[in-house]
N, C-alpha and C positions, 0 to 999 in steps of 0.2 A: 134122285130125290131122297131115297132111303139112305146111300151115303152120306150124305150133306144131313140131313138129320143127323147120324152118329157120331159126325166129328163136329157136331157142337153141343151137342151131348157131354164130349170128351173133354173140350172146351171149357163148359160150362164147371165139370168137376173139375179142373185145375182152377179153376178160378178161385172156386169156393176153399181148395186147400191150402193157397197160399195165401187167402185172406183169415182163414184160421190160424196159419201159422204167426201174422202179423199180429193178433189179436193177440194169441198167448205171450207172445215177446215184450208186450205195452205191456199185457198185465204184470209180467215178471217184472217188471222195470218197474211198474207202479209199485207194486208190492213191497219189493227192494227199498225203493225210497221210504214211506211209509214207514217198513222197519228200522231204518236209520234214525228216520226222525225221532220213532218211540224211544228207540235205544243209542243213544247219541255214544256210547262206550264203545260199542259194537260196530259206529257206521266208518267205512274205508274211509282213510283220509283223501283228500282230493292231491292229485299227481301236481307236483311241482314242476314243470319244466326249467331244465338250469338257460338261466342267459349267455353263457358263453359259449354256448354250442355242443356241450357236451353233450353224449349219450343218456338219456333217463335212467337207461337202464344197467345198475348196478349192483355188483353181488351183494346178496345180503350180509347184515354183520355176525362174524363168528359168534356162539356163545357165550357168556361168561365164563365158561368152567372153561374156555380154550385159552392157550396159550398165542396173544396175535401180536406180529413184529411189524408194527408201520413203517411207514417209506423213510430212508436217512434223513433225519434233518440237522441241519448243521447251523442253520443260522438262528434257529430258537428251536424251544422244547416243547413237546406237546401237554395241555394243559393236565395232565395226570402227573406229570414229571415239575410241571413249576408248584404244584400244593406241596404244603408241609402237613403230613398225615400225623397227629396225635397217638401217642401208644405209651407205654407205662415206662416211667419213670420221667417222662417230660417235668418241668412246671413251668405253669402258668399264671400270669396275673390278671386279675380279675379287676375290673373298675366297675359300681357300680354308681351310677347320677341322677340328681333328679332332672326331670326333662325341662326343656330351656321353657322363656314365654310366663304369664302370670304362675304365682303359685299357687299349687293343688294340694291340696292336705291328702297325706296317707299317714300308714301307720308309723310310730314315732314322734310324729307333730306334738306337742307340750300347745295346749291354747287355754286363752283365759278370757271369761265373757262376763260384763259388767251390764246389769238392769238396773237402769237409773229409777229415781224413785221406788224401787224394791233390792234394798242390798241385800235382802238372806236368800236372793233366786242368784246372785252373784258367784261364782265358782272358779277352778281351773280344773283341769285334764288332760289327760294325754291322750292320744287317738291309741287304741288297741291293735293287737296283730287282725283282728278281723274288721278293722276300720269305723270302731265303735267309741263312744264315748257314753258317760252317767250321767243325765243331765236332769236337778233338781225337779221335780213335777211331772217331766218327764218321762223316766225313764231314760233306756237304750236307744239314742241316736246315733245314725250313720251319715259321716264326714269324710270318707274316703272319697276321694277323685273329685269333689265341693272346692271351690277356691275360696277365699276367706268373706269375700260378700256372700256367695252363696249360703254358705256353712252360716252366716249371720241371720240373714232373711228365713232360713229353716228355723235357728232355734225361737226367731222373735215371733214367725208364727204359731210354732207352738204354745208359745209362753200366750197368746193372743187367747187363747182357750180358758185360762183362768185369770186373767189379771186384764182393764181396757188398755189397751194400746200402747205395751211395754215400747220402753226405747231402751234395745240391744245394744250392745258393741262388743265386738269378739278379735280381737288381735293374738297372735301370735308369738306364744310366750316360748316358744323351745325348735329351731326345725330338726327335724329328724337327723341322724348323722348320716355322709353320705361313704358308700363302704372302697375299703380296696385292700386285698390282699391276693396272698401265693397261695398256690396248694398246686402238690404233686400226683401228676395220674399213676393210681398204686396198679397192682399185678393185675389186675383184673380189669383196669383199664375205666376205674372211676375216679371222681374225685367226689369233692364233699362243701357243699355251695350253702352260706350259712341262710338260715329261713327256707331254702329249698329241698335242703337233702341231698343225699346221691346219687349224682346222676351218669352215667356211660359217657365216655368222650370217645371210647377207643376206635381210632381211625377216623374220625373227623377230620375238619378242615380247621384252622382259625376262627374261621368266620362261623361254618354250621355251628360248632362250639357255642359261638358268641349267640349265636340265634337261638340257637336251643333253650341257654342260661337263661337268655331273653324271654321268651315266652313263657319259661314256670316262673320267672319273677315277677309276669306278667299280671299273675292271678294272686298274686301279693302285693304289692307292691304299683305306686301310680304310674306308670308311663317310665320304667325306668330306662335309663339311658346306659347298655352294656358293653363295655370293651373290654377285649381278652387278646392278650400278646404271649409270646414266646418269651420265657425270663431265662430260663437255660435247658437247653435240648436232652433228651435223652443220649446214654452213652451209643456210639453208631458200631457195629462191627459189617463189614463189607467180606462178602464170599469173592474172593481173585479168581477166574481158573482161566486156562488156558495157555499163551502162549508168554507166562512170566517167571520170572526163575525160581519162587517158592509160592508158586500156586496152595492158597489156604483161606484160611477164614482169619480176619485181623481186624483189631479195633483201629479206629479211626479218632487220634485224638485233635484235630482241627475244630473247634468253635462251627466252620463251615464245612463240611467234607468234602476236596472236590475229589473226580474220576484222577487227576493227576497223583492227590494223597496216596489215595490207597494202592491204585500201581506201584509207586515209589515202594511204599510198605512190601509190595509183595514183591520186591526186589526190583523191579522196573520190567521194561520189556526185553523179552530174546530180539535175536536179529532176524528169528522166522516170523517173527510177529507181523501179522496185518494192520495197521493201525488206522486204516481207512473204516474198516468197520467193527468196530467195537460197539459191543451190545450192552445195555445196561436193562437190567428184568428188576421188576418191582412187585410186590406180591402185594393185592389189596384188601383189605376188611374182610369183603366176602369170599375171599378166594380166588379172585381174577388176576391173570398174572400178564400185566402191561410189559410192554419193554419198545426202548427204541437205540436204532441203529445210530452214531455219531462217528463221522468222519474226523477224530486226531489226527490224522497225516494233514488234511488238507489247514490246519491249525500251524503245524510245525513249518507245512510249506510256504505259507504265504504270512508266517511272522504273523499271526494272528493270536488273540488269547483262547485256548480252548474254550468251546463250548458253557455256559455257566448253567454247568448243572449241579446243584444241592443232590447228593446222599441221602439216604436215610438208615436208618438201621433196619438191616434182613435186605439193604439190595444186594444185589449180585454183579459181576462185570467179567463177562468174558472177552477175551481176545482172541480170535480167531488165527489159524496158520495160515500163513500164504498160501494161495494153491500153485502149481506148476502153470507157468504160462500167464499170470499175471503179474510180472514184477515188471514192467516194462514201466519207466518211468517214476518206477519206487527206489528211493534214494535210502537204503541200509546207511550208511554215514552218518546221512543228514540225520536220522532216527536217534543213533548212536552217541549223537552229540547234544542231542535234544536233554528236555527236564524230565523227558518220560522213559527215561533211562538212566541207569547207573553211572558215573562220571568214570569208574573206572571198572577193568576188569583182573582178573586172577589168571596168566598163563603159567603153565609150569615147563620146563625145560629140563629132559631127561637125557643125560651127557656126559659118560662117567670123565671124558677126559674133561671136561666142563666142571666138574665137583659134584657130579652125581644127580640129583634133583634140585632144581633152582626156582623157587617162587618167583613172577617178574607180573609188576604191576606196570598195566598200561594204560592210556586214554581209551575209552570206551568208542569205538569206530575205529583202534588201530589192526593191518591189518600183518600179515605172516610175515612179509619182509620189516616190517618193527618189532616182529619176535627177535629175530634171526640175526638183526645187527650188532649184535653183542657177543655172536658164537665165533670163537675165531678157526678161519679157514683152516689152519695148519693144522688144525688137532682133528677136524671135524670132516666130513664127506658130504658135502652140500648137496651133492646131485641124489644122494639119496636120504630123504628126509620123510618122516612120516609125521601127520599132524591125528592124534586120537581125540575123538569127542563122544559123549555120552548122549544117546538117544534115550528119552525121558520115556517118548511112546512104549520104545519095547524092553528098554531096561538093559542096553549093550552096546558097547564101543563099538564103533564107527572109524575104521584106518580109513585114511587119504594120503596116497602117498607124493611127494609135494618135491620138486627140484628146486633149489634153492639158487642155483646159478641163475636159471632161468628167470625165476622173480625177482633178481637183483637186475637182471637185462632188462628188466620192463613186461616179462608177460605176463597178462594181467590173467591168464588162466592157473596160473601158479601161488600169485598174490592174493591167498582168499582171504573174505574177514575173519575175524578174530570172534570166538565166544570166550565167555566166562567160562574158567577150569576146563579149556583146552588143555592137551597135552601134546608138547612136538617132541618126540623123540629124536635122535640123533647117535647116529652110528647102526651099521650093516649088523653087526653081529649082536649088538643090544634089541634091535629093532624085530631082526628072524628068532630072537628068542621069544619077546614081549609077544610076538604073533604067536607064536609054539602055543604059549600059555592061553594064548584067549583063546586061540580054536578049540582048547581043550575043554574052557568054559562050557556047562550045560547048563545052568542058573543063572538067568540075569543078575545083573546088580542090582540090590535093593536099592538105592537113592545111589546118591550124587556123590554121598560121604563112603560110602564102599568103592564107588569108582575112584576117586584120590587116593584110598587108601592102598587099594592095588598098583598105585604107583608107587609110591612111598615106601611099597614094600623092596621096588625095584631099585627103588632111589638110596637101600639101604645097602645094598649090595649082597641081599640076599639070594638072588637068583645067579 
């Protein structure tokens, strides 16, 4: 009996603690709601479950101040990349209209109002920048945003105060002009809006522009009807870097700039170029620096028009280097041949019995045995051939030593492609010497133009 009493004892306090615990969780929950309601800034928004079955649950988004690369898009641009952002030296043209539907007097209206049987209350005026006019008896009447009955039925009530039962007529002797001009966004990234003043455009849209202008004309002006276009772009300069032959910073003189221009400008692509993912970075207003991945190869490959993407001035374009182990199905030639590339390239041919150094312009994707077909056997030792190129990374020649019989047999491990200001050397004792010399090298080469010129020096018969 004593036991059985104590385990419903025990009983009875579990009861009561999980019905306390249920009771604070309502209340929490009540409370929670409650403060939503009061502070509707503050209440969590309700979870969207997607219909496709995706996961809810998604990383949040980086901060402003980070640098984020969205997923490749190839078939359109994300909408960061389709606006034309405003920045100084733009101009633009400004339309301003009055709004369609009856007319509404604002300032500018010229009107003229005629009281029959009392011609000295008879007048004209012109509406004021504060939407005012002087009206005999009167005083100061406001005729802004009145349509021309309105603005009628005002003045003949008033006049009703001193005279019995004027008969008004107010017609519309002048309408106001409607405006349109240019003006260019100066350094500081304003422009100069007439009646409104100066106002910031810098980094706007067309359209926020257009909105903006709108609202302060708004408080001037009746209902005005605002359009704002692009008349001629600011000048564009585009930063190139990575895998093109004068990586730099270069103006872009196209009306439209595409990613094609300005590679072109910076010489076109190397043959280590990646061209599937080329990155283009955009730096915004606030400091947020957009960018998105575009696949140009899958362009070149399937005869397509690249990507349409508009430049702007301050973007950026990198081209990535191949990494090892993903060329598998990338076509160097086909690149080669492309508009994203140079049509032709620079080899030099170092060969005293040859006439020493020989400049030879080729088709851009030709490869060592189109060097080579011009050397003749009798004079030369094919089977030992050295092709030198300059490595930009580390600032130094690069020997490959190359059989030339072999690639005229067909081995394709012999027949490599071809870069811009290669150099094939030719001949045993020209070739152990040129080597001599560069092993002895402890300074890379400053550019491109000191590597040539170390040939040149050879090609003089100096060494």
């Amino acid at each position: 009996m004593f036991m059985s009493l104590i385990w419903k004892i025990r009983g009875y306090r579990a009861l009561c603690a999980a019905s306390l615990q249920v009771v604070v969780y309502a209340a929490t929950i009540a409370n929670d709601a409650a403060f939503a309601q009061n502070n509707p800034q503050t209440a969590p928004a309700p979870i969207q479950l997607p219909t496709t079955g995706e996961s809810p649950l998604q990383p949040a988004p980086p901060p402003s101040s980070v640098e984020f690369t969205p997923l490749d898009i190839n078939d359109g641009n994300s909408p960061q990349f389709s606006r034309y952002y405003l920045g100084s030296g733009d101009v633009i043209s400004i339309a301003v209209q009055r709004p369609p539907g009856p007319y509404v007097l604002g300032p500018g209206d010229a009107v003229s109002v005629s009281v029959l049987r009392f011609p000295d209350l008879s007048f004209s005026a012109q509406i004021n920048p504060e939407g005012n006019i002087v009206v005999p008896l009167l005083g100061t009447v406001r005729l802004q945003n009145l349509s021309l009955s309105q603005a009628q039925e005002k003045i003949r009530v008033g006049y009703n105060r001193f005279v019995v039962n004027p008969e008004v007529v107010l017609a519309l002797a002048g309408q106001r002009p409607e405006q349109a001009f240019q003006v260019q966004v100066n350094t500081e990234g304003n422009i100069a809006v007439p009646q409104l003043g100066t106002i910031s455009v810098q980094g706007l849209t067309l359209e926020e522009a257009q909105e903006k202008i709108r609202v302060g004309l708004s408080k001037i002006l009746v209902q005005p009807v605002v359009t704002v276009s692009l008349s001629a772009p600011r000048p564009v300069q585009i930063t190139v870097s990575g895998e093109v032959f004068r990586p730099g910073i270069y103006p872009v003189g196209s009306s439209v700039p595409r990613i094609t221009d300005a590679v072109l400008i910076a010489g076109g692509s190397t043959m280590m170029a990646d061209l599937r993912q080329v990155q283009v970075r955009r730096r915004l207003v606030d400091g947020t620096v957009i960018s998105q991945n575009i696949n140009l190869y899958a362009s070149i490959q399937n005869g397509g028009s690249v990507p349409n993407l508009r430049l702007q001035d301050g973007d950026s374009i990198v081209i990535p280097r191949r990494e090892v182990g993903t060329e598998d199905g990338y076509d160097r030639n086909l690149v080669a041949r492309s508009s994203l590339a140079v049509p032709q390239i620079r080899i030099r041919i170092l060969n005293y019995a040859g006439g020493g150094l020989v400049t030879q312009a080729l088709p851009n994707g030709s490869s060592f045995v189109d060097a080579i077909s011009g050397i003749n056997p009798d004079n030369a030792n094919l089977s030992d051939i050295a092709l030198v190129r300059f490595d930009s990374e580390r600032g130094k020649a690069v020997t490959q030593r190359l059989d030339a019989k072999k690639a005229l047999s067909g081995d394709v491990t012999q027949n490599v492609p071809l870069q811009d200001n290669d150099v094939i050397v030719v001949g045993r004792n020209l070739l152990g010497k040129i080597t001599n010399v560069l092993s002895t090298i402890t300074r890379p080469f400053f550019d491109i133009q000191s590597f040539i010129r170390f040939f040149e020096t050879f090609g003089g018969g100096r060494f």
